[in-house]
MARMI-641393 format. One record per atom (N, C-alpha, C, O): x, y, z. Coordinates in steps of 0.001 Angstrom, whole numbers, padded with zeros to 6 digits, always signed. Each point is the difference from the previous one (the first is absolute). Layout:
REM MARMI-641393
XYZ
...
//
This chain:
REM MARMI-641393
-015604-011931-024080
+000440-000523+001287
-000039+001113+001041
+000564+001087-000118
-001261-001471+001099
-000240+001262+001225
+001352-000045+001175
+000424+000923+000696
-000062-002030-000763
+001173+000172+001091
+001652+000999-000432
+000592-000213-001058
-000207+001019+001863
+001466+000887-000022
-000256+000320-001641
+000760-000595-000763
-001702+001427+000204
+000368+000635-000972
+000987+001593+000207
-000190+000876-000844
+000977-000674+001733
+000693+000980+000026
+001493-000888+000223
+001111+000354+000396
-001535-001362-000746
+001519-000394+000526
+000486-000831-001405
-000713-000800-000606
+002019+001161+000260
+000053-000711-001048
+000136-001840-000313
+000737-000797+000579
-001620+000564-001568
-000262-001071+000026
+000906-000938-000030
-000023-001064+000617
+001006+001545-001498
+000850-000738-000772
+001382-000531+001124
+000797-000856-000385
-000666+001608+001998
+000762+000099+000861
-000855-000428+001435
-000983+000576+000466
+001711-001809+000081
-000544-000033+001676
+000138+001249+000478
+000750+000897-000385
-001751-000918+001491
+000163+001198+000986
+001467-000878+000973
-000006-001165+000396
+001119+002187-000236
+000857-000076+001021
+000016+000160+001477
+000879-000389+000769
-002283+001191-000405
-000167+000227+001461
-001336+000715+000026
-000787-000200-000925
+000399+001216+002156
-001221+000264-000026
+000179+001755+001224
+000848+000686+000571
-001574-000733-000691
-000362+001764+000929
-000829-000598+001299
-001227-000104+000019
+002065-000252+001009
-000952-000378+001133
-000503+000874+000863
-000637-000406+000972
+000822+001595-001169
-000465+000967+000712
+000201+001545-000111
+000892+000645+000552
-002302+000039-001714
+000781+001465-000148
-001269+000953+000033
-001195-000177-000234
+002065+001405+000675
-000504+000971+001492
+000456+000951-000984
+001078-000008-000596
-002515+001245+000448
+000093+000887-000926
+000188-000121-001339
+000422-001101-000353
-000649+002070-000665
+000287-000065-001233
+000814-000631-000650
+000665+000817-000637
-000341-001821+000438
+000927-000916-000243
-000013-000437-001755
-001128-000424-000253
+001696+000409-000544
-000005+000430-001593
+001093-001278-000683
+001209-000055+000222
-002101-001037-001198
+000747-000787-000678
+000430+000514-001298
-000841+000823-000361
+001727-000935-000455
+000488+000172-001038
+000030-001235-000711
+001113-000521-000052
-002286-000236-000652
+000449-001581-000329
+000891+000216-001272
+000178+001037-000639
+000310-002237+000450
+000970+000243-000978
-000321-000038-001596
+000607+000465-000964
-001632-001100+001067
-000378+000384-001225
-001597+000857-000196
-000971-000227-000723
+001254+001224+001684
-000749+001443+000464
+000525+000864-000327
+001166+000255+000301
-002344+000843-001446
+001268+001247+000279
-000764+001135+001764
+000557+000855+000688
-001787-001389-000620
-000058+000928+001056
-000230-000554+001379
-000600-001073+000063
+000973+001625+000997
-000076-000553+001402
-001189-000172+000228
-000862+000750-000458
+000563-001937+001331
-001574-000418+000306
+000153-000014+001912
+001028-000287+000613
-002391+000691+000013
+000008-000124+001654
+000457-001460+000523
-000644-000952-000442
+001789+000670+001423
+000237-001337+000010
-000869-000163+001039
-000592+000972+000468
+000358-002686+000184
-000771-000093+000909
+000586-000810+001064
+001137-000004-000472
-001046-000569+001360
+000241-000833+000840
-000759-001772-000991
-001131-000352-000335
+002620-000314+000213
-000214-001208-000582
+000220+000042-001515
+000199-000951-000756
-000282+002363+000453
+000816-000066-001299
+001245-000943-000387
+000948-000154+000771
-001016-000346-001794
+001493-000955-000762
+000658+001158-000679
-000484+000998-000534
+001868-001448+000718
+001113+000878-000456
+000527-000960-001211
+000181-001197+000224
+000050+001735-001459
+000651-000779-001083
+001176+000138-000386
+000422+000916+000706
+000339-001217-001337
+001297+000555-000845
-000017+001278-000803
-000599+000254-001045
+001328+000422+001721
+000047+001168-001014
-001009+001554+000781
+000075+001179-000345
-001071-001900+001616
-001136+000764+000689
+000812+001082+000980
+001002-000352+000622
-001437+001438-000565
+000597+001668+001593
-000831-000341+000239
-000857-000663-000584
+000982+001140+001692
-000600+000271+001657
+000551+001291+000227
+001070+000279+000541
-002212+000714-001177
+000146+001637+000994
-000684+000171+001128
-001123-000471+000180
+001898+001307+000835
-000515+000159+001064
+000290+002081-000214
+000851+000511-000729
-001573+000025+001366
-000179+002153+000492
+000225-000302+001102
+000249-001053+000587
-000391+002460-000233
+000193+000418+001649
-000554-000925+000815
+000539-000558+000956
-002111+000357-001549
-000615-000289+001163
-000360-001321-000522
-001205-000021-000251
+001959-001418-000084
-000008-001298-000048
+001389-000657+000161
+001199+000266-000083
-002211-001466+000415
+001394-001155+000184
-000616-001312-000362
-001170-000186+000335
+001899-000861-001060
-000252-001119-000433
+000802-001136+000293
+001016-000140-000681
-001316-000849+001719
+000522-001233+000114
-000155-000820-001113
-000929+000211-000780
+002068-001523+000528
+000152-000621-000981
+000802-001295+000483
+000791-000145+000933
-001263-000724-001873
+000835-001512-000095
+000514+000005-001202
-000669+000488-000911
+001743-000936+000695
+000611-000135-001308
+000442-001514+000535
+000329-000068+001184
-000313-000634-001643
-000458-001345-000299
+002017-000638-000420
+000814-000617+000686
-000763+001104-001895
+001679-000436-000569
+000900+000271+001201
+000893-000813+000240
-001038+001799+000471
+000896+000187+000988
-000320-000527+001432
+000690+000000+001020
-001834-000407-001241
-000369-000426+001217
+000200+001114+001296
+000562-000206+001076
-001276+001555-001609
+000035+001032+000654
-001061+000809+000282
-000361+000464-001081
-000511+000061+002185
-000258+001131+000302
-000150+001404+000304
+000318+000268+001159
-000695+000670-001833
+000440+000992+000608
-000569+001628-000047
+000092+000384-001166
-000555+000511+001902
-000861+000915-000473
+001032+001727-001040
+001020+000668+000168
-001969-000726-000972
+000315+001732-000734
-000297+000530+000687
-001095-000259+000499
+001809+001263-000054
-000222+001088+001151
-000583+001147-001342
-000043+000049-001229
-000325+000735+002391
-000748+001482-000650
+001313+000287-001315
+001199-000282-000004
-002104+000974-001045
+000833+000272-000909
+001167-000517-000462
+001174+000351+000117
-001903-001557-000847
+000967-001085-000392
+000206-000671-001493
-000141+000963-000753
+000339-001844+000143
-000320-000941-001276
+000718-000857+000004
+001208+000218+000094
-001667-001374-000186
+001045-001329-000427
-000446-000217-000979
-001019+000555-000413
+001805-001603-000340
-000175-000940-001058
+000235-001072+000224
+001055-000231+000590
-002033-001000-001006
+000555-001090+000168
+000046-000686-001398
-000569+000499-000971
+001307-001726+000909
+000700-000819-001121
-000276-001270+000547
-000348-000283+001147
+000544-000416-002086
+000053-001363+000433
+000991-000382+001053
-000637-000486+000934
+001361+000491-000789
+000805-000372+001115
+000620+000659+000651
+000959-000526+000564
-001235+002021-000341
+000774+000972+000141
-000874+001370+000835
-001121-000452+000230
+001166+001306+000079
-000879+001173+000124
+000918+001114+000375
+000830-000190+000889
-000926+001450-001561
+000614+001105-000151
-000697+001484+000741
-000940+000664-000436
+001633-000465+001498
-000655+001524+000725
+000577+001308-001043
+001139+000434-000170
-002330-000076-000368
+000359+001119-001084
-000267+001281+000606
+000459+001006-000541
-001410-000880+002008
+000132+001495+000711
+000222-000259+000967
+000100-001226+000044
+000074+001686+000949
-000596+000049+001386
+001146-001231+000612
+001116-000321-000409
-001868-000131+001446
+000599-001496+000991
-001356-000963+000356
-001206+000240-000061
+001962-001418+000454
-000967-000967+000805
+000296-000490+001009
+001176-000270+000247
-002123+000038+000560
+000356-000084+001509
-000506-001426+000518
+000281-000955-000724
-000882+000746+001710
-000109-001725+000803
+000344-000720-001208
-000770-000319-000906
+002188+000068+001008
+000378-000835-001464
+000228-001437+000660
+000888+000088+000849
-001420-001440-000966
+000158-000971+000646
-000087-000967-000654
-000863+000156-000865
+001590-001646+000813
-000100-001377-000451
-001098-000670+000156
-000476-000121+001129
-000095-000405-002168
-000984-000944+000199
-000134-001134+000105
+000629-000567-000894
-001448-000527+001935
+000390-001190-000031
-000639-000736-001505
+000549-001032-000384
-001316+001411-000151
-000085-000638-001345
-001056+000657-000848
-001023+000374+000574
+001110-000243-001489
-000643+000923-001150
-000416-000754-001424
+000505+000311-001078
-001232-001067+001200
-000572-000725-001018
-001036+000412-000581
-000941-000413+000677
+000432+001186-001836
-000878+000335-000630
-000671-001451-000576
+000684-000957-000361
-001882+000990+000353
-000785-001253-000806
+000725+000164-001675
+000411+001028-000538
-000445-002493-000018
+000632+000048-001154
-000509+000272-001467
+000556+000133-001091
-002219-000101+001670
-001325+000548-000665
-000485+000904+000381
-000485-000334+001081
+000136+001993-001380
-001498+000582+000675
-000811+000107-001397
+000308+000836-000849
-001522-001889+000661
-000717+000021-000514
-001496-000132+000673
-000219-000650+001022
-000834+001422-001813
-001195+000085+000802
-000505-001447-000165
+000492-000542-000990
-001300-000188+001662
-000525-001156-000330
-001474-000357+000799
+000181-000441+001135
-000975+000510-001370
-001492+000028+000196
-000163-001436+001236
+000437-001145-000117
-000917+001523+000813
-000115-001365+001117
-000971-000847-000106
-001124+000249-000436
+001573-001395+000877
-001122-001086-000820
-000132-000657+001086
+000972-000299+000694
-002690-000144-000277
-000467-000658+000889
-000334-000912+000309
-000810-000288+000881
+001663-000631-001889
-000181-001425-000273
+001176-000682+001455
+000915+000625+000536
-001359-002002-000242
+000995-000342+001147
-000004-001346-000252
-001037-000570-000342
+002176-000053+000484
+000563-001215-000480
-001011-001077+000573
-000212+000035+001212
-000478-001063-002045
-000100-001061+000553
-001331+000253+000781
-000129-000512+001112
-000748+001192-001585
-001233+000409+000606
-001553-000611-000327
-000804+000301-000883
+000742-001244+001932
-001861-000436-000564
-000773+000538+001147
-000044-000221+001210
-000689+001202-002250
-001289+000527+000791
-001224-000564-000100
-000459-000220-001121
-000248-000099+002255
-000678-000671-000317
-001511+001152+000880
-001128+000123-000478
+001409+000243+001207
-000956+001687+000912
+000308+000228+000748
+000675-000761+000692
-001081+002355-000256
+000808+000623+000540
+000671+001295-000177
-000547+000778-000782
+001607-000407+001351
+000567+001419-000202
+001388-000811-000047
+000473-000829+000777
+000096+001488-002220
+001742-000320+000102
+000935+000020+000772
+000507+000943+000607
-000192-002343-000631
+001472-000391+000798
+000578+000513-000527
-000297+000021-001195
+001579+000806+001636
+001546+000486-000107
+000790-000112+000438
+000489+000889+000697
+000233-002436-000937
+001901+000136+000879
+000240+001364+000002
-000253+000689-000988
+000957-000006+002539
+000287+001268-000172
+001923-000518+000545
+000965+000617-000451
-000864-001429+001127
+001518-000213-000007
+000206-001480+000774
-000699-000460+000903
+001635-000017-001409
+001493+000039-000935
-001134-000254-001364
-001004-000624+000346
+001036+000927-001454
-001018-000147-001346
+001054+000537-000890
+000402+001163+000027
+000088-002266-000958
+000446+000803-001200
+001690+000971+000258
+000672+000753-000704
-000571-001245+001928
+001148+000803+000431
+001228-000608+000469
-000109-001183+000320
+001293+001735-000199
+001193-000953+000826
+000034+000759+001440
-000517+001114+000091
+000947-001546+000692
-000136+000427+001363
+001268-000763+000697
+000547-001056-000319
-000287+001932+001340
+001427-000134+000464
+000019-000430+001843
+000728+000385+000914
-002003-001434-000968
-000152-000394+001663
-000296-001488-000420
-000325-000325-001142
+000462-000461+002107
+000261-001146-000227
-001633-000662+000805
-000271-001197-000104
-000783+002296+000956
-000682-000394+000884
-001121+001532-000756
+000323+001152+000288
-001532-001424-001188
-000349+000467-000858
-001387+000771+000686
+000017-000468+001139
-000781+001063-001183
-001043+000302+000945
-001095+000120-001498
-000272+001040-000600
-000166-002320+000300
-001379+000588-000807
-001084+000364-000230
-000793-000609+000718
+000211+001461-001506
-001267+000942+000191
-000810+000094-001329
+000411+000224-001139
-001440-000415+001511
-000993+000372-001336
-001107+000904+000394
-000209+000363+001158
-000481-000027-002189
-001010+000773+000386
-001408-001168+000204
-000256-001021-000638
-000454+001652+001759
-001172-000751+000842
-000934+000062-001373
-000136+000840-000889
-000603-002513+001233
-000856+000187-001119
-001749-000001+000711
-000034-000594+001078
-000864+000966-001379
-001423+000076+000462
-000356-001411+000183
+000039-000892-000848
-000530+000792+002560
-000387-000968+000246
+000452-001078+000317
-000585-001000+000416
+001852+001219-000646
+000973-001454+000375
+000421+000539+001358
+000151+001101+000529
+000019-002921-000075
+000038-000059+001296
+001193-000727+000254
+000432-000046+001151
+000264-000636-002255
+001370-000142-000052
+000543-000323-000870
-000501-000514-001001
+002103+000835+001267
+000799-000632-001380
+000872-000725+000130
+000825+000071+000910
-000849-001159-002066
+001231-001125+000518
+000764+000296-001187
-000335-000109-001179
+001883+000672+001909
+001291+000128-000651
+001158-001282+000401
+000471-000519+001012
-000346+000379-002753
+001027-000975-000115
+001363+000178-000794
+000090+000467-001135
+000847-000875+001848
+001236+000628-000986
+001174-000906-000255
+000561-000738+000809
-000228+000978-002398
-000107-001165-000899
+001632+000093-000028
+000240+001098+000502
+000958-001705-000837
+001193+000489-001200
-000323-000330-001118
-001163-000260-000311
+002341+000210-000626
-000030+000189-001317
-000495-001228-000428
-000660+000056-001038
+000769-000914+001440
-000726-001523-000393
-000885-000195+000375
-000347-001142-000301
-000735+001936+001196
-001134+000109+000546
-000218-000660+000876
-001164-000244+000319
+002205-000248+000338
-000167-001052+000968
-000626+001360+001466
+000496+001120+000120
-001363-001549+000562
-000372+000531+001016
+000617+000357+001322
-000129-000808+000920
+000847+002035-000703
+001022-000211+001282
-000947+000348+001213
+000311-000350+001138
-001507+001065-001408
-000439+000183+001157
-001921+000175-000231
-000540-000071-001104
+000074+000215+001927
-001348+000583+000025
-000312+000626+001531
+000565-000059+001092
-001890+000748-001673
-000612+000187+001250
-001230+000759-000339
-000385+000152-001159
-000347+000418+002423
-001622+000160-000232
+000179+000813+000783
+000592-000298+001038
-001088+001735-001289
-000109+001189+001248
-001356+000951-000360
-000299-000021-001194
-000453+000749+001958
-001240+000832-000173
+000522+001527-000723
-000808+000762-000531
+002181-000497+000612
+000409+001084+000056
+000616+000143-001589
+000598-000959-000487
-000796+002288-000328
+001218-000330-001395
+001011+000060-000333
+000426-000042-001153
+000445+000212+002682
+001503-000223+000134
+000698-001309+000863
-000734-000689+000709
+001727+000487-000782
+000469-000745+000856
+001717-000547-000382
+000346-000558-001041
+000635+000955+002350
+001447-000233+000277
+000198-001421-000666
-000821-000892+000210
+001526+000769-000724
+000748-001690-000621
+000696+000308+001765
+000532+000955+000565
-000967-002562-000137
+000604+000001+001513
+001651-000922+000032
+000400-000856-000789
+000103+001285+001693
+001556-000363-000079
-000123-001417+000069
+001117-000432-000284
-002030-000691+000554
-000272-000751+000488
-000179-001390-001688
+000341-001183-000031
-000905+001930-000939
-000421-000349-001211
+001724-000080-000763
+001087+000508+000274
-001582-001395-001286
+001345-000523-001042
+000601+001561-000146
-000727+000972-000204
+002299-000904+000356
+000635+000997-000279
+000065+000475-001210
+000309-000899-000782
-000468+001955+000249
+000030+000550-001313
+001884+000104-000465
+000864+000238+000844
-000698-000370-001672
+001339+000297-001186
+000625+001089-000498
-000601+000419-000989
+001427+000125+001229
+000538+001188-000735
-000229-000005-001453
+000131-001117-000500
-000422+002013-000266
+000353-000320-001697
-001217-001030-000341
+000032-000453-001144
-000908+000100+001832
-001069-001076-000532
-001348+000638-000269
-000384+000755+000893
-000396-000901-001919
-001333+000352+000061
-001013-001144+000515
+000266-001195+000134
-001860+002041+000202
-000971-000959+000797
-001338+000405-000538
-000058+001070-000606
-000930-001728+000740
-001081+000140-000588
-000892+000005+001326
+000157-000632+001045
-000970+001385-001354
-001263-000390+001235
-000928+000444-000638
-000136+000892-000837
-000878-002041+001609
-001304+000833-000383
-000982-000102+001093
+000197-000731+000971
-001552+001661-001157
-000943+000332+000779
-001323-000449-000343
-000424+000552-001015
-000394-001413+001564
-001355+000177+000041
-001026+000253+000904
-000254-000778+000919
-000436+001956-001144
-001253+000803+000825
-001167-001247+000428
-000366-000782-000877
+000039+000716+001732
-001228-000819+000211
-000665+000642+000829
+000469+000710+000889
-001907-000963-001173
-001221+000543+001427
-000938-001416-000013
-000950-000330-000710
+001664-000363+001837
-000175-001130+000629
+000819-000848-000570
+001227+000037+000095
-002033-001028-000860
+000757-000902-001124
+000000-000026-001345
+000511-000875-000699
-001306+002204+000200
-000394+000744-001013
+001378+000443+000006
+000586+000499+000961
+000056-000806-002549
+001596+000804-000588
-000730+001306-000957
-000521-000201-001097
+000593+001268+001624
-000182+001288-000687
+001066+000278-001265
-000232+000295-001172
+001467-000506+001871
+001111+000217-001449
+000990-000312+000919
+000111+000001+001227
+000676-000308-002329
+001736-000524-000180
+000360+001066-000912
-000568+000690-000847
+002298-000881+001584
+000855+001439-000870
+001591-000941+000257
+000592-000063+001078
-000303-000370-001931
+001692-000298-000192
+000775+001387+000286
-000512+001109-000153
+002155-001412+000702
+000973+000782-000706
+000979+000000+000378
+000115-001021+000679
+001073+001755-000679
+001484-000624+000046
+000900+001256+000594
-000500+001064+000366
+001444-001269-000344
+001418+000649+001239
+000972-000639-000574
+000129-001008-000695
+000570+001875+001168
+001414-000468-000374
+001338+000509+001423
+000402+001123+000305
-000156-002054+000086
+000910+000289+000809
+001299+000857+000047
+000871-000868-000044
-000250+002050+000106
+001301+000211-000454
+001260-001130+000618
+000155-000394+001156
+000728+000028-002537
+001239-000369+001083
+000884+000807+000973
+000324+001168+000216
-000120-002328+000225
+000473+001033+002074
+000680+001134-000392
-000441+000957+000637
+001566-000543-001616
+000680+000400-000132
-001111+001735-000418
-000358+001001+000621
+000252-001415-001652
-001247+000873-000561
-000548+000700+001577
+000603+000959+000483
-001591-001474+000081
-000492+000302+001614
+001339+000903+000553
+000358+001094-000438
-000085-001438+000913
+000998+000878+000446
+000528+001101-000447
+000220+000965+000731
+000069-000999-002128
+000574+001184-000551
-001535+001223-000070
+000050+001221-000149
-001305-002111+000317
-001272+000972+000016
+000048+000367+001365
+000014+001200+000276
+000011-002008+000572
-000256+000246+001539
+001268+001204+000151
-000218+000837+000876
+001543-000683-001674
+000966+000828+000761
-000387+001332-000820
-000246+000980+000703
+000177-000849-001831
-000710+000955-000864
-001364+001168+000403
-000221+001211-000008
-000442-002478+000338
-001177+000435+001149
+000095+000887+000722
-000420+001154-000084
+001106-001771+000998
+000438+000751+001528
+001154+001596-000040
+000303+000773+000909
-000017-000790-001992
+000748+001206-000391
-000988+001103-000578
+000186+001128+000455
-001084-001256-001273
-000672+000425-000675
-001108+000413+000562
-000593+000961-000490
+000065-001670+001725
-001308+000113+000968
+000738+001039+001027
-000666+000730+000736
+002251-000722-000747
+000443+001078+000863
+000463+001517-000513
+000404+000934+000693
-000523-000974-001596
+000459+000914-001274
-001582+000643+000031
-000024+001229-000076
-001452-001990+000190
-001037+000172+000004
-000757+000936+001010
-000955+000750-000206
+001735-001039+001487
-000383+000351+001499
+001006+001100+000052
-000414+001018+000555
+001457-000987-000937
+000651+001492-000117
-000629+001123-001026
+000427+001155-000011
-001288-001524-000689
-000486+001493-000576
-001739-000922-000692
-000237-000587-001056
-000359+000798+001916
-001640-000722-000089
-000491+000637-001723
-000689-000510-000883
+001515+001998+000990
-001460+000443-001497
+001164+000003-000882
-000111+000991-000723
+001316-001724+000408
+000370+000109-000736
-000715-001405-001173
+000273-001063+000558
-000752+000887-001398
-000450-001217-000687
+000757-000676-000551
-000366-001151-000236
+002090+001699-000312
+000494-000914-000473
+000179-001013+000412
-000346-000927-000732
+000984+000563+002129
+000352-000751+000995
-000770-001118-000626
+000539-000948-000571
-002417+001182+000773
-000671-000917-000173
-000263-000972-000907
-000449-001132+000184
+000885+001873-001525
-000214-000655-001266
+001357-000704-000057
+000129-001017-000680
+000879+001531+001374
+001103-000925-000097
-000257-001395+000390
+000472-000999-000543
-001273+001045+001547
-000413-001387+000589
-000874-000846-000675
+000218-001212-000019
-001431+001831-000680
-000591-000460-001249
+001208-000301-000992
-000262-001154-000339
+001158+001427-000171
+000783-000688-000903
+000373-000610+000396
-000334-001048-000554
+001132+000821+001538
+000387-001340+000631
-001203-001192-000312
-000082-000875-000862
-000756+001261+001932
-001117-001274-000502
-000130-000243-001157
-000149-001194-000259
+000148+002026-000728
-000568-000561-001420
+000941-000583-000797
-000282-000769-000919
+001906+001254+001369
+001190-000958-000663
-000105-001309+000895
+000192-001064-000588
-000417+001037+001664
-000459-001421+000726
-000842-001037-000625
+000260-001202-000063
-001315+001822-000397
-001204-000255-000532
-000861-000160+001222
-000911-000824+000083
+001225+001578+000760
-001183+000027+001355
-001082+000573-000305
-000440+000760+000863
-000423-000914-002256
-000753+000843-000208
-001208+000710+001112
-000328+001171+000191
-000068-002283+000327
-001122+000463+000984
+000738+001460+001162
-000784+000901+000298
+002153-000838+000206
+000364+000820+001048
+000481+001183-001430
-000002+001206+000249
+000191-001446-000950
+000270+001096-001291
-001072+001297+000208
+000020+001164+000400
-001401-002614-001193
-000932+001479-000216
-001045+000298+001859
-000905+000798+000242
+001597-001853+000699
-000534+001501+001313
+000868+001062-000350
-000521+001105-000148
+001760-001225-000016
+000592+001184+000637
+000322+001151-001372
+000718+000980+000200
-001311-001235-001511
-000663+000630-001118
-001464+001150+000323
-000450+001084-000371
+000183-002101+001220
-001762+000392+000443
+000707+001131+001356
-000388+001148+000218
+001154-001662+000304
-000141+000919+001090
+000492+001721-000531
-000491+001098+000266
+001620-001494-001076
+000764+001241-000575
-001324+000917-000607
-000615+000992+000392
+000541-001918-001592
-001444+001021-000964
-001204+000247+000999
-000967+000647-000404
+001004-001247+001961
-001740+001048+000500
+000750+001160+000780
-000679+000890+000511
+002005-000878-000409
+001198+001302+000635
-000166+000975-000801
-000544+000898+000642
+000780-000475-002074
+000587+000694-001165
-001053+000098-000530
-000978-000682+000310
+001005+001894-001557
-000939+000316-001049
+000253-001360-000779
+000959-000764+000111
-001892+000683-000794
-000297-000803-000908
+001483-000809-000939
+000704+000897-000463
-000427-001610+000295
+001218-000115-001167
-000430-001214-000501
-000258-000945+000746
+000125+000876-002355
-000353-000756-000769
+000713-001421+000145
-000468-001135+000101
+001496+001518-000122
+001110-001407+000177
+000331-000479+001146
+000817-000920+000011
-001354+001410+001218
-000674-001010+000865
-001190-000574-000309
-000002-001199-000280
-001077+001859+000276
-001312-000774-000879
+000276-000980-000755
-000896-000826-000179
+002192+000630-000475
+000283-000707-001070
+000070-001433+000426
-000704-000974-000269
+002088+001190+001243
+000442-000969+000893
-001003-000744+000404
-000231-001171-000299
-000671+002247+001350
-001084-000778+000786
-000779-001092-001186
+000056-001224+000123
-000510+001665-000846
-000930-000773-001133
+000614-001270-000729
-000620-001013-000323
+001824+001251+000153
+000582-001268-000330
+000421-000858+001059
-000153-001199-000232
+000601+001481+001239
+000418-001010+000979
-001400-000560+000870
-000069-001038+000659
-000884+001942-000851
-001637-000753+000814
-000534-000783-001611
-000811-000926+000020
+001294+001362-001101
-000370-001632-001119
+000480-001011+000143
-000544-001025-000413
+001952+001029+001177
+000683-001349-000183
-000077-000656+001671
+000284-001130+000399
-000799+002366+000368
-000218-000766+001339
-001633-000768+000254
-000400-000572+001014
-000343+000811-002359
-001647-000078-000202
-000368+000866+001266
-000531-000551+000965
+000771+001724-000958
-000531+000600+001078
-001260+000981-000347
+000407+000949-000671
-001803-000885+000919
-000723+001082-000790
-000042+001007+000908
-000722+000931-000357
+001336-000782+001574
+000351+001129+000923
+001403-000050+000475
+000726-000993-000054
-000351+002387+000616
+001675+000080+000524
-000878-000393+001439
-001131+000375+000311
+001996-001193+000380
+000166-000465+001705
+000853+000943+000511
+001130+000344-000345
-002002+000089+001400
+000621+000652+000726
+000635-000954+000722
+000113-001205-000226
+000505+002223+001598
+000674-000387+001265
+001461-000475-000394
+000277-000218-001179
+000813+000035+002380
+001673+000035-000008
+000089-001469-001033
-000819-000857-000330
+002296+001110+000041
+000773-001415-000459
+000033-001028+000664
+000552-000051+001098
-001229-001089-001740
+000499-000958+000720
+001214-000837-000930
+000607-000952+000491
//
C-alpha cells in the first residue's frame, strides 16, 4: 500500500502540519529515527514535532479543535486526545471552527466510468456538477464537459420517481436551474440527464444524480464556510486552513467542492501522497477523468 506509510497504520491521523518553515523533524511513533517533515504532513498518536533555531511548524490538532505554531526550538507530542509541549512554547494558539479528518485515507485509483452513459460518437460527455454529489443550494448551476460537434443539449431533471420537473435546450454546457422552474427540496435527491445533439443527430446521453442537503445541514456548511474562508484570507500560505474546508466537504459528502479545494492545496505544496490519495478516490466516485478547475460552486 503506497498511501501514509510513515504513519502508523493501525491509528487515525489526529491532525496535520499546515505549514512548516525550516528544518522541521518528525519523530513517528513507531520510528526510532526522525524523518524531514513537510507541509501537509499527518500527525498520529504518539508522533513530535521538532523544531532548532532556525524552524517553526504550524499545526491542527483536530481532538482539540486547535491550532497552533512550534516556535523555534521546540517539541510537542501529540496523543489521541491530548498534546503535550515537552520543550520550548507555542504561539498563534487559536480555536477552530471545525476539524474533521476524512474517516478513510485510502489510495483509490480513479475510474472513468459515468453513470448512465450511451455513447453513441463523439468525444465524452462528463456531468461535471451537481454529479454524484450533495450540494447545499437550492438553485443548482449545471455543467458538463462540451462534446465535438454538438450544437445542443437538452437537459432534463427528473426526482426520485422520475417524474420530470423540468427541461430545457441551451447551445452552451452549462446552465442556472432558474428561480422560475419547480422549486427544489431540502434533504431530497434529483436525477438529470443530458443529451448532446448536432442538429437532430443524438451524439450521447449521460444520466446522474445530486443530492440536496437538509436546510439544517446547509447552514451549518454555509456558517462553517464563512469562518474557515476567513481563517483562509487571514494567512493565504498557510494550507491547513484549506484542507480544513476540504473536510468539511467530504463529511458533507460535497464531493465535487472537496476535491477542487484538494486540487488547489496539492498544486500549492510539494507533492503529498495522501492528497493524491484523496484526489483519486473522490474523482472515482465523482466519474471524473480530470480535476475541474475554477471556484466553488
Amino acid at each position: 500500500m503506497l498511501v501514509f506509510a510513515t504513519v502508523a497504520e493501525s491509528q487515525a491521523p489526529v491532525g496535520l502540519l499546515s505549514r512548516v518553515s525550516g528544518p522541521v523533524q518528525i519523530l513517528r511513533a513507531q520510528g526510532k529515527e526522525p524523518v524531514a517533515a513537510r507541509t501537509a504532513d499527518l500527525i498520529a498518536p504518539g508522533d513530535r514535532v521538532r523544531t532548532d533555531a532556525g524552524s517553526e511548524a504550524t499545526f491542527l490538532f483536530c481532538p482539540q479543535l486547535q491550532s497552533a505554531r512550534v516556535l523555534p526550538n521546540s517539541e510537542v507530542q501529540f496523543e489521541a486526545t491530548k498534546l503535550q509541549v515537552l520543550k520550548g512554547k507555542l504561539g498563534d494558539e487559536r480555536k477552530l471552527p471545525s476539524c474533521n479528518l476524512p474517516s478513510t485515507l485510502a489510495l483509490a485509483g480513479a475510474s472513468q466510468l459515468q453513470s448512465g452513459m450511451l455513447r453513441l460518437r463523439g468525444s465524452t460527455l462528463v456531468l461535471r456538477s451537481p454529479s454524484r454529489t450533495s450540494i447545499m443550494s437550492l438553485q443548482p448551476r449545471f455543467r458538463w464537459d462540451p462534446v465535438d460537434h454538438a450544437t445542443a443539449y437538452d437537459l432534463k431533471l427528473m426526482d426520485r420517481e422520475e417524474r420530470i420537473l423540468w427541461r430545457t435546450t441551451t447551445p452552451s454546457p452549462e446552465v442556472l436551474y432558474p428561480p422560475e422552474a419547480p422549486p427544489l427540496a431540502w434533504g431530497q435527491k434529483y436525477w438529470w440527464r443530458v443529451t448532446a445533439r448536432e442538429g437532430e443527430e443524438v451524439l450521447m446521453e449521460v444520466g446522474s444524480y445530486f443530492q440536496v442537503l437538509t436546510k439544517e445541514d446547509a447552514e451549518q456548511v454555509q456558517s462553517m464556510e464563512r469562518n474557515l474562508r476567513r481563517l483562509v484570507q487571514d494567512n493565504l500560505a498557510d494550507s491547513g486552513t484549506r484542507l480544513l474546508l476540504a473536510f468539511l466537504y467530504e463529511e458533507k459528502n460535497m464531493l465535487d467542492e472537496a476535491a477542487r479545494v484538494y486540487g488547489e492545496v496539492e498544486s500549492s505544496i510539494a507533492s503529498q501522497p495522501w492528497i493524491q490519495g484523496r484526489l483519486a478516490e473522490l474523482m472515482g466516485k465523482l466519474g471524473w477523468d480530470r480535476l475541474e478547475s475554477g471556484p466553488p460552486r
